[in-house]
N, C-alpha and C positions, 0 to 999 in steps of 0.2 A: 228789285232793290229792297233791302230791308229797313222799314220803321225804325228807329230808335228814339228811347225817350230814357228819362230817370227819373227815382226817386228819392223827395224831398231831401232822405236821409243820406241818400248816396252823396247828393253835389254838397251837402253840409259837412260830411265826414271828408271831402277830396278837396275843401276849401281851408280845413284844417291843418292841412298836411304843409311842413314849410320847406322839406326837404326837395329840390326840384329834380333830380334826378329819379326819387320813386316816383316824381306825377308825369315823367317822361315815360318811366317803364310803365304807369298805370294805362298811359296814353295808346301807346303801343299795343297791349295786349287787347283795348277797346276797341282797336282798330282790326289786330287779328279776329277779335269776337262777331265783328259785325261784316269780313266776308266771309269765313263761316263760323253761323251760329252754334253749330255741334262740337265745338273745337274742347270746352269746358267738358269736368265731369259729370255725368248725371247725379244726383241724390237721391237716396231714400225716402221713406217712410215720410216724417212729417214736411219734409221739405222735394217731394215729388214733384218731378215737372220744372223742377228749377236744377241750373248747372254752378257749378263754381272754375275758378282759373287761380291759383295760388302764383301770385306775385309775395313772393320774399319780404317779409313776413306774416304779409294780409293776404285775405281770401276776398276775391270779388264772385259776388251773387251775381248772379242775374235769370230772365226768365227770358224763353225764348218758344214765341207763337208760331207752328209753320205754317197754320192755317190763313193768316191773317200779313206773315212775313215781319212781324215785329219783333225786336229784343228792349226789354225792361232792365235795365239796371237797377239792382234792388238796397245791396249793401257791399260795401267794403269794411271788413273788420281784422281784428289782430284773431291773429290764430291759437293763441294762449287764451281769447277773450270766448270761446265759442257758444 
């Protein structure tokens, strides 16, 4: 079973959101994320080790431990904002 947690920034940014049917699609894809973690894309360079999943028109971070079975939710942001 995998850990999951988030951060500060993440629940702050999805608490903003007034539109309900994006925190439906956000909901869903948290759900595909955490029965598998590998489902996002990997990143590069400075952001190594972390995947993302583009929900229309934001990006959700997150990090994902296999060592340990945890996924971190990091940030959800605009994709114009990067």
């Amino acid at each position: 079973m995998v850990t999951v947690a988030y951060s500060s920034g993440f629940v702050k940014t999805v608490k903003k959101i007034q539109d309900q049917n994006l925190k439906d699609r956000i909901k869903t894809q948290i759900r595909k994320i955490v029965n598998n973690p590998e489902t996002g894309k990997p990143m590069r360079y400075c952001r190594k080790n972390t995947r993302e999943v583009y929900i229309p028109p934001f990006r959700l971070s997150y990090y994902f431990d296999a060592s340990d079975d945890t996924v971190v939710f990091l940030t959800l942001y605009h994709k114009d904002k990067q």
